[in-house]
Kinemage of the C-alpha trace (Angstrom):
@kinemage 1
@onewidth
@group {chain A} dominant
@subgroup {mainchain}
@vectorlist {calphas} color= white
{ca unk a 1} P 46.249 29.152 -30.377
{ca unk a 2} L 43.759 31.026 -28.149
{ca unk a 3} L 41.591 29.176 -26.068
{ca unk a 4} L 38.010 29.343 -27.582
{ca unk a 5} L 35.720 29.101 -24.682
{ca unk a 6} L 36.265 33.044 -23.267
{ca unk a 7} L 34.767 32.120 -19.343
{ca unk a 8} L 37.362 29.716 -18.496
{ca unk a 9} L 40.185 27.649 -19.020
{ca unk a 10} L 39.451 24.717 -21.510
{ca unk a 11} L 42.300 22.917 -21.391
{ca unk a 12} L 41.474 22.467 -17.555
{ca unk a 13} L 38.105 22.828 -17.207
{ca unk a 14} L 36.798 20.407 -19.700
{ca unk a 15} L 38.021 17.482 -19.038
{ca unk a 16} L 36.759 14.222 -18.612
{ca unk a 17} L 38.114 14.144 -14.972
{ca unk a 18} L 36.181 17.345 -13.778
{ca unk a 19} L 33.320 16.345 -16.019
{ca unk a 20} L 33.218 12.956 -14.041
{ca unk a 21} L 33.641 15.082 -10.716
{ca unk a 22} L 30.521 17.772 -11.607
{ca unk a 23} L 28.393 13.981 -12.220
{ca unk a 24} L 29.508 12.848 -9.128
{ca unk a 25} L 28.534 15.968 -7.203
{ca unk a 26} L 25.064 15.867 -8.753
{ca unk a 27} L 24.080 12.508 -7.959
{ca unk a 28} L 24.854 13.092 -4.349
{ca unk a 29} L 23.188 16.639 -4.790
{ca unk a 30} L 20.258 14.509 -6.149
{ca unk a 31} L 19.997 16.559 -8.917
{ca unk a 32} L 21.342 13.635 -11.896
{ca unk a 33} L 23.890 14.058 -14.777
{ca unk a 34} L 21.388 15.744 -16.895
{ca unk a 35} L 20.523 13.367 -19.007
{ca unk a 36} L 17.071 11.814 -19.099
{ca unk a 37} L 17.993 8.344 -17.554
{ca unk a 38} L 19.988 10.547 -14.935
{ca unk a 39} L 17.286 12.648 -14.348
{ca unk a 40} L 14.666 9.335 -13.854
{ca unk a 41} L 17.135 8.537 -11.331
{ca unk a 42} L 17.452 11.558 -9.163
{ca unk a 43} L 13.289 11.700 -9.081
{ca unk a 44} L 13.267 8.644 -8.130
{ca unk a 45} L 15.322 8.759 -5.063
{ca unk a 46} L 13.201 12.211 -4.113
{ca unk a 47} L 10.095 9.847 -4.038
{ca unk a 48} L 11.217 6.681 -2.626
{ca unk a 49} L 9.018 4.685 -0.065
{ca unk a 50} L 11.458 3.912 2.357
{ca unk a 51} L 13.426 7.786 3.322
{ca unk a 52} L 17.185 7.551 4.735
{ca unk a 53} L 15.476 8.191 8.294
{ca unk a 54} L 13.204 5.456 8.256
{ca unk a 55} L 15.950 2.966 7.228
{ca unk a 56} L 18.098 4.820 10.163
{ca unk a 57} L 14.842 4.094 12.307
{ca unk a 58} L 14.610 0.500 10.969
{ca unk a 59} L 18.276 -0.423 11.899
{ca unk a 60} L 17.889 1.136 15.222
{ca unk a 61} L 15.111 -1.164 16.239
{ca unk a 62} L 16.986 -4.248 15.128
{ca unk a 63} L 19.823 -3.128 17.103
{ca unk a 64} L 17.818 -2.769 20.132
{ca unk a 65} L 15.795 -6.093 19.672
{ca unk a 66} L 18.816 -7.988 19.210
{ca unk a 67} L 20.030 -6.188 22.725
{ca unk a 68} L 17.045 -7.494 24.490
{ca unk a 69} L 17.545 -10.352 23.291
{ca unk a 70} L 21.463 -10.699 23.797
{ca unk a 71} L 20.618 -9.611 27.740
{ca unk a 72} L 17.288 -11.607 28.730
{ca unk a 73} L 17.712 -14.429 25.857
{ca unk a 74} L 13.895 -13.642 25.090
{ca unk a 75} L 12.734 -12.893 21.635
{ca unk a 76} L 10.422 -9.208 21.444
{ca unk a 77} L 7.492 -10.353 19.244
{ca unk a 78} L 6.716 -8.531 15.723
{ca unk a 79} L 4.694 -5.619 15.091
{ca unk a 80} L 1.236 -5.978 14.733
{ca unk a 81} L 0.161 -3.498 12.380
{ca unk a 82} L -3.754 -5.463 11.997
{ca unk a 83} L -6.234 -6.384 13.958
{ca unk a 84} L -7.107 -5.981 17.939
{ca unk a 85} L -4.417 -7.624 19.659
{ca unk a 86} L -3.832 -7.166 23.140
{ca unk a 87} L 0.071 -6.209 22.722
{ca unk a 88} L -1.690 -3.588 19.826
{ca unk a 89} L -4.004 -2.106 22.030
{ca unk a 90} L -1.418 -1.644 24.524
{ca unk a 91} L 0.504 -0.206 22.161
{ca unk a 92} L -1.678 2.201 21.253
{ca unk a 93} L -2.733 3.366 24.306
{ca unk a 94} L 0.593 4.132 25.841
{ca unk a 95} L 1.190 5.924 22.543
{ca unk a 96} L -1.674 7.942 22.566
{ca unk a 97} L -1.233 9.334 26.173
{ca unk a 98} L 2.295 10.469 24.817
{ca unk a 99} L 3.317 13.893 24.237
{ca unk a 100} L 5.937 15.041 21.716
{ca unk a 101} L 4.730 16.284 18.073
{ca unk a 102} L 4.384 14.114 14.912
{ca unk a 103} L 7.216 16.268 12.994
{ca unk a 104} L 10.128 17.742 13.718
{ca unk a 105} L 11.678 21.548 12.915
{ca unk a 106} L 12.996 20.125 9.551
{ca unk a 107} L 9.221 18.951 8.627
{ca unk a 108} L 10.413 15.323 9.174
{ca unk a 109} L 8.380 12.916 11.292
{ca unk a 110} L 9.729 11.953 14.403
{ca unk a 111} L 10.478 8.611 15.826
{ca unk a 112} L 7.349 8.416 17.812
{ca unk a 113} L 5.409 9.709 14.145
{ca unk a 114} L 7.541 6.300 12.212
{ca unk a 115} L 6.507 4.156 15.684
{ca unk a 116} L 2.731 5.160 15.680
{ca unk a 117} L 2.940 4.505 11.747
{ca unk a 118} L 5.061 0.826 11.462
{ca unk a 119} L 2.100 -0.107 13.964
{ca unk a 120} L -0.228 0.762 11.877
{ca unk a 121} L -1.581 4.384 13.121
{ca unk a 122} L -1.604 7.594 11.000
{ca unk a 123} L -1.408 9.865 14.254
{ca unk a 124} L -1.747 9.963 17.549
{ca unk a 125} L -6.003 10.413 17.779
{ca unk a 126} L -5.966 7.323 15.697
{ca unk a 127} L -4.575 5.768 18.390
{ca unk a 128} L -6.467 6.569 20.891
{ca unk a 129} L -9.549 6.331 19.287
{ca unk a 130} L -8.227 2.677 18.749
{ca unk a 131} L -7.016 2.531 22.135
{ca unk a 132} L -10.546 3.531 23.723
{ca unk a 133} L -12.737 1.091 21.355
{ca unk a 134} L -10.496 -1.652 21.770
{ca unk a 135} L -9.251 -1.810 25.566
{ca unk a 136} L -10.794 -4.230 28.596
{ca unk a 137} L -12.935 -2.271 30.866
């Protein structure tokens, strides 16, 4: 019997084990399996809140804070991402005196753009105009 699919071989090339491999390959891709719940899916990871950098970020710091406190047995405290603070305003002035830009040469933010933002600032002249309000003469 002649194969009735003329571009390729049918026997091979649609089966369930490469269509289960071509699925695969488009969830990683992000793209889905085509199908509407697939497709809910893949948009869904484009435009999640928390990006695989920031979690990368995230389980840096913990690695580092449980360093510090491994080596000095002291606890770093939290964030403190309201209010005038005096650990926030030092933040935020050290910060704002930095250099280095807010994205990288992928369009990504950097770490110092993620730091400036888990403390609460949306860029650097936020920061200092925080910094400059906020600081002890």
């Amino acid at each position: 019997m002649e194969n009735p699919i003329k571009h390729c071989a049918a026997s091979v090339m649609h089966t369930k084990a490469w269509n289960d491999m071509r699925a695969r390959q488009a969830a990683v891709a992000g793209r889905g399996s085509g199908n509407k719940v697939g497709l809910k899916h893949a948009e869904a990871k484009r435009t999640a809140p928390l990006t695989i950098k920031e979690q990368a970020y995230e389980k840096q710091n913990k690695k580092m804070r449980a360093e510090h406190k491994r080596d000095t047995g002291k606890t770093l405290g939290e964030r403190q991402t309201k209010g005038t603070g005096k650990r926030r305003v030092s933040f935020a002035c050290r910060f704002a005196g930095m250099k280095g830009s807010m994205k990288d040469k992928k369009g990504e933010p950097t770490r110092y753009a993620m730091a400036l933002k888990k403390w609460g600032f949306g860029s650097r002249e936020a920061a200092r105009n925080f910094c400059n309000k906020n600081k002890e003469k």
